[in-house]
C-alpha positions in Angstrom: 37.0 26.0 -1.2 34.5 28.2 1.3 34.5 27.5 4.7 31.1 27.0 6.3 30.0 28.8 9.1 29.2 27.1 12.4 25.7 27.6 12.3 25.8 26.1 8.4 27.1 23.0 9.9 24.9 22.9 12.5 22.2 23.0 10.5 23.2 20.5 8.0 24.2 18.3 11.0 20.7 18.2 12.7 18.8 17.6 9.5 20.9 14.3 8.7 20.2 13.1 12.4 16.0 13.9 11.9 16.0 12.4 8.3 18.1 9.6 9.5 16.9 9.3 13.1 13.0 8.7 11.5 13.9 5.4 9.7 15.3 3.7 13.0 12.3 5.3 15.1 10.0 4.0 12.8 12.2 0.5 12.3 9.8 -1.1 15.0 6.3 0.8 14.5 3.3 -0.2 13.2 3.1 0.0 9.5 0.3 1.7 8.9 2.3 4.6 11.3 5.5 4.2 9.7 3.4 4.1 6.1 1.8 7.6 7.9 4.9 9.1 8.9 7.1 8.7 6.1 4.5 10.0 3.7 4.2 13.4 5.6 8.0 13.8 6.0 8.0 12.9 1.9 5.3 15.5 1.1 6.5 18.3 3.6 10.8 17.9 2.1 8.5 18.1 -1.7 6.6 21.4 -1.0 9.3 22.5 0.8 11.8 22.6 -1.8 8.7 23.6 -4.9 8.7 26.7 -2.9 11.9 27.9 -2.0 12.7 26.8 -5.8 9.6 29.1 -7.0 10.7 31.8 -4.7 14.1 31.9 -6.0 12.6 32.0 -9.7 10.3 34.9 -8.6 13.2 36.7 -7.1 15.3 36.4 -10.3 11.7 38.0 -12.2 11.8 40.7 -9.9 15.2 41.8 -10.4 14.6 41.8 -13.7 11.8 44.0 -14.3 13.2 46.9 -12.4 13.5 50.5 -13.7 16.0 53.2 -13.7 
């Protein structure tokens, strides 16, 4: 098994206390806010991901088409 790096940890440790820190922030808004603020955070993770999953592809492509 790998051994994460410190900074790989870190990282993995802040994003579970934003994703889950925004569900008890918005426990007590207004719904219209919470209805706001958890359709942003939805469509932000969604783009996110479609592009570093197209850049990956494109990477792959480009290694692909090289010459000698």
């Amino acid at each position: 098994m790998k051994k994460r790096s410190k900074r790989s940890r870190m990282v993995r440790a802040m994003m579970a206390i934003m994703i889950g820190g925004t569900a008890f922030q918005t426990s007590g808004c207004d719904p219209n806010v919470r209805s706001t603020v958890l359709t942003g955070l939805e469509s932000t993770a969604t783009t996110l991901t479609t592009a570093l999953i197209q850049a990956y592809f494109l990477t792959l492509q480009g290694s692909s088409t090289s010459t000698l």
